[in-house]
C-alpha positions in Angstrom: 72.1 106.6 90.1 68.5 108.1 90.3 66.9 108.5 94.2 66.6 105.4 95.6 63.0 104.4 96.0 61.7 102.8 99.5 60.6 99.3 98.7 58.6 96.3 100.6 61.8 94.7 102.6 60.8 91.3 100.9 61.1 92.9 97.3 65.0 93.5 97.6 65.9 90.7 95.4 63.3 91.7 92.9 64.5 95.5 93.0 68.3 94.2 92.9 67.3 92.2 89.5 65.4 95.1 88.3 67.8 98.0 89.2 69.5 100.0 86.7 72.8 102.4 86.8 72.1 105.6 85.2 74.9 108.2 84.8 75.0 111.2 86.6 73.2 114.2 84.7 72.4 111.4 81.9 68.6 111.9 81.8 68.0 110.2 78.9 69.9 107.0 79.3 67.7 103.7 80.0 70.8 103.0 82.5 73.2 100.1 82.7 70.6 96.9 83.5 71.5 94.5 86.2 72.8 91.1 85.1 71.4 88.3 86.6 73.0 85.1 87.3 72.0 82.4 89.4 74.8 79.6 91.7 73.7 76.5 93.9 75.0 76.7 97.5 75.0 73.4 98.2 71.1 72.9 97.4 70.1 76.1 97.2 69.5 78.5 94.1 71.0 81.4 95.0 70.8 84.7 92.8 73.7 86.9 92.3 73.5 90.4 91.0 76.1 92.4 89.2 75.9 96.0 88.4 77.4 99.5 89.6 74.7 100.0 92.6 76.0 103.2 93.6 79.7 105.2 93.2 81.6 107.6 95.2 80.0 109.6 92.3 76.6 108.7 93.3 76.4 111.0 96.6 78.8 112.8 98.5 79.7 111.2 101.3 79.7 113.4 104.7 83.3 114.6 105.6 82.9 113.2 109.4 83.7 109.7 107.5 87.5 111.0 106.8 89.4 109.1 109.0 91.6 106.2 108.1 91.7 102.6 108.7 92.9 99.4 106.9 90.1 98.0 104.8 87.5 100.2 105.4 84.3 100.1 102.7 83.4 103.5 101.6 79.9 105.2 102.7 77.6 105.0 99.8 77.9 101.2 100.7 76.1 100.6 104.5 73.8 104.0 103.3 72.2 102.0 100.2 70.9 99.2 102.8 70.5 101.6 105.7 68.1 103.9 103.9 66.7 100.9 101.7 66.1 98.0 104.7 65.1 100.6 107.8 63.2 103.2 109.1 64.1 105.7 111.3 64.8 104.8 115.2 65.3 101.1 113.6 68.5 99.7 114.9 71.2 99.2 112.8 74.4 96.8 113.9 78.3 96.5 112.7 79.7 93.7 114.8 83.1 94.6 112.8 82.9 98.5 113.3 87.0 99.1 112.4 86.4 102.9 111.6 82.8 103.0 112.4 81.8 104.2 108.8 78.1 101.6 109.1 77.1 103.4 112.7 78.5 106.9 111.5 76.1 106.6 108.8 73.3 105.3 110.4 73.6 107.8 113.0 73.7 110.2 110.2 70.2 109.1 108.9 68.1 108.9 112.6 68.6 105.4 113.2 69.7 103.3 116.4 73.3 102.1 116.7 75.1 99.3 117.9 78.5 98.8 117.7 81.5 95.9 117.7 84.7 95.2 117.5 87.4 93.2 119.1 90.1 95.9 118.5 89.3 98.9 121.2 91.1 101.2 118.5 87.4 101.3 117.1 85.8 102.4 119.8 88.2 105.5 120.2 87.7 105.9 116.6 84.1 105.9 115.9 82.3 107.2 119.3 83.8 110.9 119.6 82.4 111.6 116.2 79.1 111.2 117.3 79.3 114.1 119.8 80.9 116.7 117.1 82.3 119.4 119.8 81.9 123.2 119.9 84.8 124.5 118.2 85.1 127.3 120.7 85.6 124.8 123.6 87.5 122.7 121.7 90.2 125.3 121.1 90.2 126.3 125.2 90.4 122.6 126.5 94.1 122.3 123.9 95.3 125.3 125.1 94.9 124.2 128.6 96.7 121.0 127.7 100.3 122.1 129.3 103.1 120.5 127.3 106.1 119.3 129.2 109.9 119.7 127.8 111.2 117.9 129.8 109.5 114.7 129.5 110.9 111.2 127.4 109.7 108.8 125.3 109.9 105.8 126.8 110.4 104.2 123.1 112.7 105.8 120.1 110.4 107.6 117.7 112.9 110.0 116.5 112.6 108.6 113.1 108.7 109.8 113.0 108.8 113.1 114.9 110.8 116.2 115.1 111.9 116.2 119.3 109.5 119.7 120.1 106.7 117.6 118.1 107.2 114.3 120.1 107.1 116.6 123.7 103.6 117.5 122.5 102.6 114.1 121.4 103.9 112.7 124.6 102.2 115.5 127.1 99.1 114.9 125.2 99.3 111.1 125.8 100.1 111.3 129.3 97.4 114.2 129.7 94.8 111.5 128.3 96.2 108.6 130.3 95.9 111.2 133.0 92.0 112.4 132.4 90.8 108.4 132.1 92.5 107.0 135.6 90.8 109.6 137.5 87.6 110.0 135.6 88.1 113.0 134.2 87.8 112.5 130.4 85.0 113.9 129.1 83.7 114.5 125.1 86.0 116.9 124.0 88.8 114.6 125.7 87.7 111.7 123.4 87.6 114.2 120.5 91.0 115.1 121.0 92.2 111.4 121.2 90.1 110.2 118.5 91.9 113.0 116.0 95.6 112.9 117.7 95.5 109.6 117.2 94.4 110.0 113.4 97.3 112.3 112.9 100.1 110.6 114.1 101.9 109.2 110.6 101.2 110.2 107.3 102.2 111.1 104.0 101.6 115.2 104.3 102.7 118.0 106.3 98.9 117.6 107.7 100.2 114.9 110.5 102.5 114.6 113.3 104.9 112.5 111.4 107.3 112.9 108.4 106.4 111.4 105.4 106.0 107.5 106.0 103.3 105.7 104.6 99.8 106.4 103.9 97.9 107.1 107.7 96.5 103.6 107.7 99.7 101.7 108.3 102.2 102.8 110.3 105.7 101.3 109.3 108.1 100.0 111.9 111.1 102.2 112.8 113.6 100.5 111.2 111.4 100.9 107.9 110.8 104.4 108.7 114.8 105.2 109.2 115.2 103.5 105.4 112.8 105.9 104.3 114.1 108.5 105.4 117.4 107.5 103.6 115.8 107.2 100.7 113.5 110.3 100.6 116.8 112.5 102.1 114.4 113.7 104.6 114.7 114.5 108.4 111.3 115.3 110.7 110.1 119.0 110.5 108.2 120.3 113.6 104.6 119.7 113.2 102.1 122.3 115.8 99.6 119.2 117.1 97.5 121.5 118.6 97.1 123.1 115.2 96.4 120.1 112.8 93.9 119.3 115.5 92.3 122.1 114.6 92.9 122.1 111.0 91.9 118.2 111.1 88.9 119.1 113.0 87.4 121.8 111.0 87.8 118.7 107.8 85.6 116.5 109.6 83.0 118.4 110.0 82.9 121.0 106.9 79.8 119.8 105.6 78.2 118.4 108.2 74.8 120.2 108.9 73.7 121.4 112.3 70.8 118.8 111.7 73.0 115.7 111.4 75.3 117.4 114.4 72.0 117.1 116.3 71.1 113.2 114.6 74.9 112.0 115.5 74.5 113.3 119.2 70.9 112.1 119.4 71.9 108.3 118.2 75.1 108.7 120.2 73.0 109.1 123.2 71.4 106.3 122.8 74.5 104.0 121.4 75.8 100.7 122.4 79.3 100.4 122.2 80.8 96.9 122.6 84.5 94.7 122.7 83.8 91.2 122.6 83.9 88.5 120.8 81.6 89.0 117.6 80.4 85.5 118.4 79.4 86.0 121.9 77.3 89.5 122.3 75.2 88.7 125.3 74.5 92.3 126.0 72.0 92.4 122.8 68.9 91.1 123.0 67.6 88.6 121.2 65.4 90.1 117.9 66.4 93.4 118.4 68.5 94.8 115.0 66.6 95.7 112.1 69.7 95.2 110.0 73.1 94.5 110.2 75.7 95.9 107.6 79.4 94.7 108.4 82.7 93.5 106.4 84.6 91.0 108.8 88.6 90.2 109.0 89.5 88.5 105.5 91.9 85.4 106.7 95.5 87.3 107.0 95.3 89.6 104.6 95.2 92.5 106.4 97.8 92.5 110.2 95.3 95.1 112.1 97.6 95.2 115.0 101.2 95.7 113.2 99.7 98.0 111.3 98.3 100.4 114.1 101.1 99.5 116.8 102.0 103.4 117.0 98.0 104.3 117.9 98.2 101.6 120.2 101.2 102.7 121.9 99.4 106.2 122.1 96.1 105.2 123.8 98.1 102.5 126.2 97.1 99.6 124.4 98.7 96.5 124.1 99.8 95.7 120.6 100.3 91.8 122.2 96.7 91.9 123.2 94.7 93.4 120.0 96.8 90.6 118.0 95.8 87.9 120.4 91.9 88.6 120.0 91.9 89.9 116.2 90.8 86.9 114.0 93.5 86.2 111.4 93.0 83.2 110.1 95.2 81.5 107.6 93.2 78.5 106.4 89.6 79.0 105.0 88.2 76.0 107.3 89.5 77.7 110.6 87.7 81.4 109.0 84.4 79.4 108.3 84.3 77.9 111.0 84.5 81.6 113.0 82.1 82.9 111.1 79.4 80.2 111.6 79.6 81.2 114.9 79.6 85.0 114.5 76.2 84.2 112.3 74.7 81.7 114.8 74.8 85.0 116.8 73.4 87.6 114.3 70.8 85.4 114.0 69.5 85.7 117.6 69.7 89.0 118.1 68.0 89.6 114.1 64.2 90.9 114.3 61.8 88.4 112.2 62.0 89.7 108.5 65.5 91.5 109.3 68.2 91.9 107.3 72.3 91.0 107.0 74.1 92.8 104.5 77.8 90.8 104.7 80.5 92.2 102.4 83.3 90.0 101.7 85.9 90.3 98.9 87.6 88.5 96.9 91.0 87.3 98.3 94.2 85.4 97.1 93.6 86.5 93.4 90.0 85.4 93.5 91.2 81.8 94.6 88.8 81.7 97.2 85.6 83.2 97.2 84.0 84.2 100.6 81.0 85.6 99.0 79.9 82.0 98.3 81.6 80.5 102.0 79.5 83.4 104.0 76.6 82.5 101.4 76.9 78.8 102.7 77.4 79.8 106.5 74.4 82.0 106.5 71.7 79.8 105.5 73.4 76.7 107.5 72.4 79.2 110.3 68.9 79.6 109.4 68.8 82.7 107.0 67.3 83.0 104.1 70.2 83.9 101.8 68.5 86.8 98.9 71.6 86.9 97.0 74.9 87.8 96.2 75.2 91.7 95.4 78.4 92.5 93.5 79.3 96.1 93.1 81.2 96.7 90.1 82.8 100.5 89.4 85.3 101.2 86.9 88.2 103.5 88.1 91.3 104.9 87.5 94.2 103.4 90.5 97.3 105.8 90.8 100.6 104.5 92.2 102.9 107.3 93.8 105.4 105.5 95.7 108.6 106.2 95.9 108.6 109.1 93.2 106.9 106.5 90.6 103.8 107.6 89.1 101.2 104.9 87.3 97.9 105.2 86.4 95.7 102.5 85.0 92.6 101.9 85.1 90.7 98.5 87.3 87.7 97.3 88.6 86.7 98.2 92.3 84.1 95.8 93.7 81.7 94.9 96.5 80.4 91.8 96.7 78.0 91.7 99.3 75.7 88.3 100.6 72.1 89.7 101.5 70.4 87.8 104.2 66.7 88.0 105.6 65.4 86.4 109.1 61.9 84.5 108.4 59.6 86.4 109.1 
């Protein structure tokens, strides 16, 4: 895609209708045009737009992104409204952070930050990477991190970890516990926990774990022994303190001392929250530029199950983060949570501000939230600009289990673009 151009924020749909995909290095292509389609929401005309906007192809995304979490959207997405819809020291708002990857980015390119989520995994996630540590300090606070042989899990995680690795894991754990109750835990603590906690299953001899399943869903141990079986496999010692490191030195490889200095600067500055998306009195009323988030999609995704072993780490109660997360299984009951999460985003919208609301398509494109959250956001007083769908052609490879399958899909976004009267 060629540079993105700044336009008048009331021109998006107008630039979204225009807008063309050109190849990368083809500079004489007139570019893939947009096509331009139009649905009624109720009573309103609505326009929807369909093209590749941009592709993982488009920009390289920073490396302090690579962390994983269930149903993440990748980077080039919240940076395409970010740099389009605000200015610098504009604030920018995820009220759904899950990995952080809109406030990473925004922080990346000068802007203010707030961030949500109901799951306090996020938090411990996203904030530490805003304060990127000196890697000389870094190395001296693990080394001072004393590991204790003789101390027991209080659950059975043999299945994951080979006994030496689960003493580190565990004196790390109870070092953090440690650090928080008596106000100790400082930056390079948070660091520590947000990678540790990043590192603790996987499918490479770059986590804690023996292979299990990809880092973004840890299996349960009675699904971890059968793999095991399967794969013939017993856990190898894994040096934490080293894939710390190693892990560390990832995240930031192309990170510039610039952005380092951007990050800390919006990190300074940050609002980190864990309420109820719906009820976010701390923010005032018209003060976020724009607000670029993907929200729970009914039960399609078990947040909690799936991250019960971080949770365990960090002392958090798997019985809690299920409690709060939404999960809804009928499309009235997710509408109806959403009208409220909108009913706040418009409050605390500046006049003329923006809501960029991805949503996919779920149940095999039975239901369609684009058009639900297109529905819910002008009942609420927006002024809906349009359905954006992302469409990029790519090739999806299946290695599970030995069995190798490549084929070739469409990835999309579908994204409802809201303005605030001005």
């Amino acid at each position: 895609m060629t540079t993105l151009l700044r336009r008048a924020p009331f021109e998006i749909d107008k630039y979204l209708a225009d807008f063309r995909h050109v190849e990368k290095n083809d500079l004489f292509s007139k570019g893939q045009a947009t096509k331009t389609d139009r649905i009624i929401i109720d009573t309103v005309s609505v326009p929807k737009f369909t093209n590749e906007f941009w592709t993982s192809r488009q920009r390289q995304a920073s490396s302090i992104h690579e962390i994983s979490y269930r149903a993440c959207f990748k980077p080039q997405l919240p940076r395409f409204f970010i740099e389009f819809l605000t200015e610098e020291g504009d604030t920018v708002y995820d009220p759904f952070t899950g990995r952080g990857t809109t406030i990473i980015e925004a922080g990346l390119l000068g802007r203010n930050v707030i961030s949500n989520d109901i799951n306090p995994l996020s938090q411990i996630l996203c904030k530490p990477r805003l304060f990127i540590p000196d890697m000389t300090q870094l190395q001296d606070r693990l080394q001072a991190i004393k590991i204790d042989k003789k101390v027991a899990s209080p659950i059975n995680l043999d299945m994951f970890y080979h006994k030496n690795t689960l003493k580190e894991i565990l004196s790390l754990r109870n070092y953090l516990i440690e650090r928080e109750k008596t106000g100790q835990h400082d930056e390079l603590d948070m660091w520590i926990r947000m990678v540790a906690t990043n590192r603790l299953t996987g499918h490479s001899k770059g986590f804690f774990s023996v292979y299990t399943f990809p880092p973004n869903q840890a299996v349960s141990q009675d699904r971890q022994i059968k793999i095991n079986k399967q794969r013939e496999q017993i856990p190898e010692y894994r040096d934490t303190k080293k894939l710390i490191m190693s892990k560390t030195l990832q995240l930031i490889k192309n990170v510039s001392k610039e952005q380092i200095a951007r990050l800390r600067a919006a990190g300074g500055k940050a609002v980190f929250l864990n309420d109820d998306a719906r009820e976010t009195d701390v923010i005032k009323k018209q003060t976020v530029s724009l607000t670029v988030t993907s929200p729970p999609f009914l039960d399609v995704v078990q947040y909690a199950a799936d991250n019960w072993i971080r949770c365990w780490f960090n002392n958090i109660a798997v019985e809690s983060v299920s409690r709060k997360i939404t999960m809804s299984k009928k499309i009235e009951d997710w509408v109806d949570i959403m009208s409220g999460v909108f009913k706040e985003l418009y409050r605390i919208t500046k006049k003329s501000g923006f809501v960029a609301f991805e949503v996919g398509e779920v149940r095999n494109g039975k239901i369609m939230l684009d058009e639900y959250v297109a529905k819910i956001g002008i009942n609420q007083g927006f002024i809906c600009k349009g359905i954006m769908v992302n469409e990029q052609v790519f090739t999806k490879t299946s290695n599970l289990w030995g069995i190798s399958n490549n084929d070739r899909g469409t990835n999309t976004n579908r994204i409802v673009i809201f303005q605030k009267d001005g």
